[in-house]
C-alpha beads as a LAMMPS data file, in Angstrom:
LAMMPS data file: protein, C-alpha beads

212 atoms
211 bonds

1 atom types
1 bond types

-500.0 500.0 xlo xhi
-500.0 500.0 ylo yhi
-500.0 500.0 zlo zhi

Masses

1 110.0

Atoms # bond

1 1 1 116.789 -82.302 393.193
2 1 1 118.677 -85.773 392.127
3 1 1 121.580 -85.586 390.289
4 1 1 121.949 -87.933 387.439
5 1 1 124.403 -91.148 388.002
6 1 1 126.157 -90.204 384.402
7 1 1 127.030 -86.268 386.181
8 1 1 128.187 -87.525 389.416
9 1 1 130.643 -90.365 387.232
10 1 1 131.833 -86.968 385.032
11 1 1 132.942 -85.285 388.356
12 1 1 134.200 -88.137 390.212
13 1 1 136.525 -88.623 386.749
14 1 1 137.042 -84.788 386.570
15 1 1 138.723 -84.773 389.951
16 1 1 141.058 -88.185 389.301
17 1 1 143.891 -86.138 387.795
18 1 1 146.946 -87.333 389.205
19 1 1 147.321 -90.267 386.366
20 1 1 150.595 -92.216 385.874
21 1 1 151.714 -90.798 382.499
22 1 1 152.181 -94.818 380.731
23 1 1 148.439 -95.881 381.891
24 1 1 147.423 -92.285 380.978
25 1 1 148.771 -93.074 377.437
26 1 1 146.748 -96.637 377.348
27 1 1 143.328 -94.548 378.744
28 1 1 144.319 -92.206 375.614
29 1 1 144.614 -95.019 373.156
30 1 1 141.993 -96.923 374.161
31 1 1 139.525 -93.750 373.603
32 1 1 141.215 -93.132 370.055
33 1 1 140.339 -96.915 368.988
34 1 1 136.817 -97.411 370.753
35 1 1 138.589 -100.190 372.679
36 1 1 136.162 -100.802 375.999
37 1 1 138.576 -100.433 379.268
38 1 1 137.231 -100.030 383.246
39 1 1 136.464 -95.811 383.845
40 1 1 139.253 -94.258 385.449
41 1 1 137.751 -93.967 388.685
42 1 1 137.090 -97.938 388.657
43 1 1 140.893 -98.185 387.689
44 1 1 141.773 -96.115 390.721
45 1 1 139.439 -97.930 392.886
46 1 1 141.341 -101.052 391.336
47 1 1 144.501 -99.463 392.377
48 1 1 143.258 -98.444 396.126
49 1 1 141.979 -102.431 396.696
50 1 1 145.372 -103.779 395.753
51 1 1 147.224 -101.368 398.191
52 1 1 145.047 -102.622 400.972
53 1 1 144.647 -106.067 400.184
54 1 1 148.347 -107.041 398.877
55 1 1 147.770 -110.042 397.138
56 1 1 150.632 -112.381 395.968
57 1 1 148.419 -113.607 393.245
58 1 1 145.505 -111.842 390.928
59 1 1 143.269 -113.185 388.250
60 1 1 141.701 -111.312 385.617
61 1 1 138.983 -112.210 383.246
62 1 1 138.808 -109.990 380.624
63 1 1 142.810 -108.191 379.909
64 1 1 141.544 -105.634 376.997
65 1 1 144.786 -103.844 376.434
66 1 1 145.748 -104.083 379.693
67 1 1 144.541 -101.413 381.888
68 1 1 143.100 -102.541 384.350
69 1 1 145.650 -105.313 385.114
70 1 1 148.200 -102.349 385.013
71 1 1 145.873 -100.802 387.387
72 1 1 146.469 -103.543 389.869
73 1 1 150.114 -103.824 389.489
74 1 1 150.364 -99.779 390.323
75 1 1 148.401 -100.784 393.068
76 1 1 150.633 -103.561 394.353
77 1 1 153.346 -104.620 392.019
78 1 1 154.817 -107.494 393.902
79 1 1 151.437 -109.090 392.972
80 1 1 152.215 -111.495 390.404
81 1 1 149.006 -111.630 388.121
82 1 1 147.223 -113.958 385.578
83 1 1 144.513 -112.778 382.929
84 1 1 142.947 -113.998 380.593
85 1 1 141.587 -112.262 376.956
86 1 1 139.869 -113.778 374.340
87 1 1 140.930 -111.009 371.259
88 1 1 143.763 -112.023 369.997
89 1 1 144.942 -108.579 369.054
90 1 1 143.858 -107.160 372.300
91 1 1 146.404 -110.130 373.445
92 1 1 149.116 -108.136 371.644
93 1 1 148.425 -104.892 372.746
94 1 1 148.030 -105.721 376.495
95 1 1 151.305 -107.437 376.307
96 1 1 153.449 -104.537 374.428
97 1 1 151.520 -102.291 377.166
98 1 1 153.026 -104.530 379.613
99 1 1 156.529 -104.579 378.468
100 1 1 156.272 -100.615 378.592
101 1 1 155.518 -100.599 382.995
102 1 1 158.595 -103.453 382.706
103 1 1 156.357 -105.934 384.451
104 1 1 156.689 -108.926 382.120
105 1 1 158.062 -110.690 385.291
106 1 1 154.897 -109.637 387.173
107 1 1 151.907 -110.360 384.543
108 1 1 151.473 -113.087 382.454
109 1 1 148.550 -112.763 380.106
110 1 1 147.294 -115.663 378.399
111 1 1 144.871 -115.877 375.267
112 1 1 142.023 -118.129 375.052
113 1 1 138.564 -118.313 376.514
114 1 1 138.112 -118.063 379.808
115 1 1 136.376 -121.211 380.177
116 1 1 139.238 -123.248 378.650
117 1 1 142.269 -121.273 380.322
118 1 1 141.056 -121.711 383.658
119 1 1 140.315 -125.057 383.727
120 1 1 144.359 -125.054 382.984
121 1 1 145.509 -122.850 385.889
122 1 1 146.255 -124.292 389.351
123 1 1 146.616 -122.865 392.507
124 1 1 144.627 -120.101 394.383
125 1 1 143.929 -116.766 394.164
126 1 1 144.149 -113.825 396.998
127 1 1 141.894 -111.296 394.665
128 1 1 139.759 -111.902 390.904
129 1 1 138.403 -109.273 388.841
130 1 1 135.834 -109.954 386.417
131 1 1 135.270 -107.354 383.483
132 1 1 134.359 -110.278 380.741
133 1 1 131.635 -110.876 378.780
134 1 1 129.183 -110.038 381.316
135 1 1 126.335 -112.999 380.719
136 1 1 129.117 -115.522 381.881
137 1 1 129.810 -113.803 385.466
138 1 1 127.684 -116.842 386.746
139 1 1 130.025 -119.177 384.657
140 1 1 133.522 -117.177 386.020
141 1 1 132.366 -117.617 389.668
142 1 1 131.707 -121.152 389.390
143 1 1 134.881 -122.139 388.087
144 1 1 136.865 -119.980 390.132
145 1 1 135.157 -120.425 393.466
146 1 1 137.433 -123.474 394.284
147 1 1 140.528 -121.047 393.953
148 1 1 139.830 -118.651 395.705
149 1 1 141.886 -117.891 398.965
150 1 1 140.591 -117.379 402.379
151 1 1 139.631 -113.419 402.350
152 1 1 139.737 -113.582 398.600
153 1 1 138.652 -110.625 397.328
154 1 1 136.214 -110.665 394.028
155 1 1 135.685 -107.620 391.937
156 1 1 133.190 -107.459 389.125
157 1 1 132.471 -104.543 386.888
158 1 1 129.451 -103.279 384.982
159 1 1 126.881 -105.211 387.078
160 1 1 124.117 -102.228 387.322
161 1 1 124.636 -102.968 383.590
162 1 1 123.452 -99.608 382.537
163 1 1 120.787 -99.188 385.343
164 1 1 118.839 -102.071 383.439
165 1 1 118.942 -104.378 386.580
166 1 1 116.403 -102.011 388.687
167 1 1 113.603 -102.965 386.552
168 1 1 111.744 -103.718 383.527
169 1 1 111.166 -99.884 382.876
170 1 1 114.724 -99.531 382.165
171 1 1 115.343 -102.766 379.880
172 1 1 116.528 -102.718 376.485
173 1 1 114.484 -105.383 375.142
174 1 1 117.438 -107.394 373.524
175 1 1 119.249 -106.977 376.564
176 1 1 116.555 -109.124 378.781
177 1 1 119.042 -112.080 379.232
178 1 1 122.006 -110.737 380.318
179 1 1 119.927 -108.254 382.678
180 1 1 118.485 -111.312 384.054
181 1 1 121.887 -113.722 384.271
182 1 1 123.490 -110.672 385.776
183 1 1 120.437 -110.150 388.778
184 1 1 120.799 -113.772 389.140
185 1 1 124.663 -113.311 390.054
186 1 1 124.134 -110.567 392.031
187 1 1 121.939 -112.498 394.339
188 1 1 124.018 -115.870 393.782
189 1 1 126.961 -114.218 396.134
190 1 1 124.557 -112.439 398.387
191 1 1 122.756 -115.741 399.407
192 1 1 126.520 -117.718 399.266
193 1 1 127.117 -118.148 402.979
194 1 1 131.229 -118.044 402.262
195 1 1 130.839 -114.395 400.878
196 1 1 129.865 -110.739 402.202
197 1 1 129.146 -108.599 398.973
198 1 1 128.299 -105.230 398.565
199 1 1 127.575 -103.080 395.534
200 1 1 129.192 -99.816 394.600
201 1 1 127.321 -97.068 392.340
202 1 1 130.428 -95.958 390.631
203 1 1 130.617 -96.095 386.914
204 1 1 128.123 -98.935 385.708
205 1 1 128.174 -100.671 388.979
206 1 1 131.110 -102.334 390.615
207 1 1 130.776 -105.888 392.921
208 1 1 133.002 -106.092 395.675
209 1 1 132.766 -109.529 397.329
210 1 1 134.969 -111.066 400.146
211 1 1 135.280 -114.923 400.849
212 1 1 134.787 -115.413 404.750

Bonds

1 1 1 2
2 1 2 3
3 1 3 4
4 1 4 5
5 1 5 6
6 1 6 7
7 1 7 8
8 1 8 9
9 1 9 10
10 1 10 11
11 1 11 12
12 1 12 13
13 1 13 14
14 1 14 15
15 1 15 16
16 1 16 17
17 1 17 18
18 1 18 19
19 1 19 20
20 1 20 21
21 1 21 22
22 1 22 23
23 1 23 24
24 1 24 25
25 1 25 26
26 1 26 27
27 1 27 28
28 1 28 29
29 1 29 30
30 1 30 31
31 1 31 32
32 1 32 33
33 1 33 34
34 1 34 35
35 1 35 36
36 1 36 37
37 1 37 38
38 1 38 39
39 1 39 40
40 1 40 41
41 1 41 42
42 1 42 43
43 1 43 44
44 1 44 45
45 1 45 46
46 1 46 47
47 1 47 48
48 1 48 49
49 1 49 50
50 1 50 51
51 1 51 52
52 1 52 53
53 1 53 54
54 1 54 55
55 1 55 56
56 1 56 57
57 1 57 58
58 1 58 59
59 1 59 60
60 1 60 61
61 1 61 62
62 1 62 63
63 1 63 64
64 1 64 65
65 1 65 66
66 1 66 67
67 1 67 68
68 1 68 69
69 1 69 70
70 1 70 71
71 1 71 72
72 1 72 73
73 1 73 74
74 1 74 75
75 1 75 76
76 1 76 77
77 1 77 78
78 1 78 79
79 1 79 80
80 1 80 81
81 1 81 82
82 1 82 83
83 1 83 84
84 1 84 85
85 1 85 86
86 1 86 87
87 1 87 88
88 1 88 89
89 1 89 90
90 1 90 91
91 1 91 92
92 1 92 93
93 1 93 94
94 1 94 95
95 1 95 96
96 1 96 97
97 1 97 98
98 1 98 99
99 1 99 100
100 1 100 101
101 1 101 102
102 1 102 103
103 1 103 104
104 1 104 105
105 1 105 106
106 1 106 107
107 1 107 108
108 1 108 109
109 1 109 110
110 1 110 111
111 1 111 112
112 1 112 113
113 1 113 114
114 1 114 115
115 1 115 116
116 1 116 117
117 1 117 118
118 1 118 119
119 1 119 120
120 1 120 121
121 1 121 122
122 1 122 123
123 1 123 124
124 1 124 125
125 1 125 126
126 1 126 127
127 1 127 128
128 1 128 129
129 1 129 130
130 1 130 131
131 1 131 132
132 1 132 133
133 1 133 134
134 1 134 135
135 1 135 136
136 1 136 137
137 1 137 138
138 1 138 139
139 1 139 140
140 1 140 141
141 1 141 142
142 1 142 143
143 1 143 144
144 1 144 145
145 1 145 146
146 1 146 147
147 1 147 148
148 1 148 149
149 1 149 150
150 1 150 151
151 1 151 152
152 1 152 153
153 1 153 154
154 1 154 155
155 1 155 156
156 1 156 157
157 1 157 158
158 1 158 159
159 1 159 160
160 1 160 161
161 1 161 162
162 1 162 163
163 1 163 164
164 1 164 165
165 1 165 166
166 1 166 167
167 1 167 168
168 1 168 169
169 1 169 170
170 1 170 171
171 1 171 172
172 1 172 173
173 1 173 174
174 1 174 175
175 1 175 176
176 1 176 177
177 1 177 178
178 1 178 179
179 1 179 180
180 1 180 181
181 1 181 182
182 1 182 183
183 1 183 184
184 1 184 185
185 1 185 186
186 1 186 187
187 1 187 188
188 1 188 189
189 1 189 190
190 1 190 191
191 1 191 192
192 1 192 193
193 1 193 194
194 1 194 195
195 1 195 196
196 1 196 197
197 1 197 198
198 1 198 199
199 1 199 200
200 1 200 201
201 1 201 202
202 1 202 203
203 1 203 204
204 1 204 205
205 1 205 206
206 1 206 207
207 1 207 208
208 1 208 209
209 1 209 210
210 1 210 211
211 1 211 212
């Protein structure tokens, strides 16, 4: 008998107890105020690759309030990290979250499409995590290709996009687009010579790419 992908996420979650108490509190507010953060076990897995790969410098696309990028710090907080959020409020929020872990030397979060900022930010980058508006993955990876270190490491979130990837039987029909842009990024970095990719099942589907 298979076990659904949504019961094996609720017991992978169940058993990810030992939270620090501030990002607990952010998890806790982001639930009250339907604000959309990475799943807990994609913030420990966020945690786990920054231990191993101890990068001086991260990129996010896509802050939210924070969590995730407080997620990396945990993970390695001499990692001095730049992301990027569109919501101006979410801006706010991320940055008063930030204040709170007393990492305002750390992370720097800047406001303003993604497009825009990075066409503004110099220098490379030893790991980028996508969790944007998920149509423009193809966009991200294009204009952050060029800065990526040797044995970058790119992490992308929600690209099984809801299981709608597989096939046509599991397609929302306004959803056709993105499910398309996002197989087309999947197989982008597969066929990129510079990269070895793999895909993880956890959540809604985590990319884990390195840059040869």
């Amino acid at each position: 008998m298979d076990i659904s992908q949504d019961i094996l996420n609720q017991f992978i979650r169940s058993k990810l107890t030992n939270i620090d108490r501030e990002l607990l509190k952010i998890e806790e507010y982001a639930k009250k105020h339907n604000i959309p953060i990475v799943s807990r076990e994609v913030s420990r897995l966020l945690t786990i690759l920054t231990m191993l790969r101890k990068p001086k410098r991260i990129l996010e696309i896509g802050t939210a309030i924070g969590y995730s990028t407080l997620s990396m710090h945990i993970g390695f907080p001499e990692a001095k990290i730049i992301s990027i959020e569109m919501d101006f409020d979410m801006v706010m929020q991320a940055k008063r979250n930030v204040k709170e872990f007393n990492a305002e030397d750390k992370i720097t979060i800047i406001g303003g499409e993604a497009e825009e900022v990075l066409q503004a930010i110099d220098g490379e980058f030893d790991m980028i995590f996508f969790d944007a508006a998920k149509a423009q993955y193809i966009d991200y990876f294009n204009l952050t290709k060029d800065k990526m270190s040797k044995e970058c490491l790119l992490v992308c979130d929600n690209v099984l996009f809801k299981g709608m990837v597989v096939g046509r039987r599991y397609l929302v029909r306004r959803k056709i687009t993105i499910t398309k842009r996002m197989n087309k990024f999947i197989k982008m970095i597969e066929d990129d010579p510079e990269f070895v990719m793999t895909l993880l099942p956890i959540s809604d589907g985590v990319l884990i790419a390195i840059k040869k």
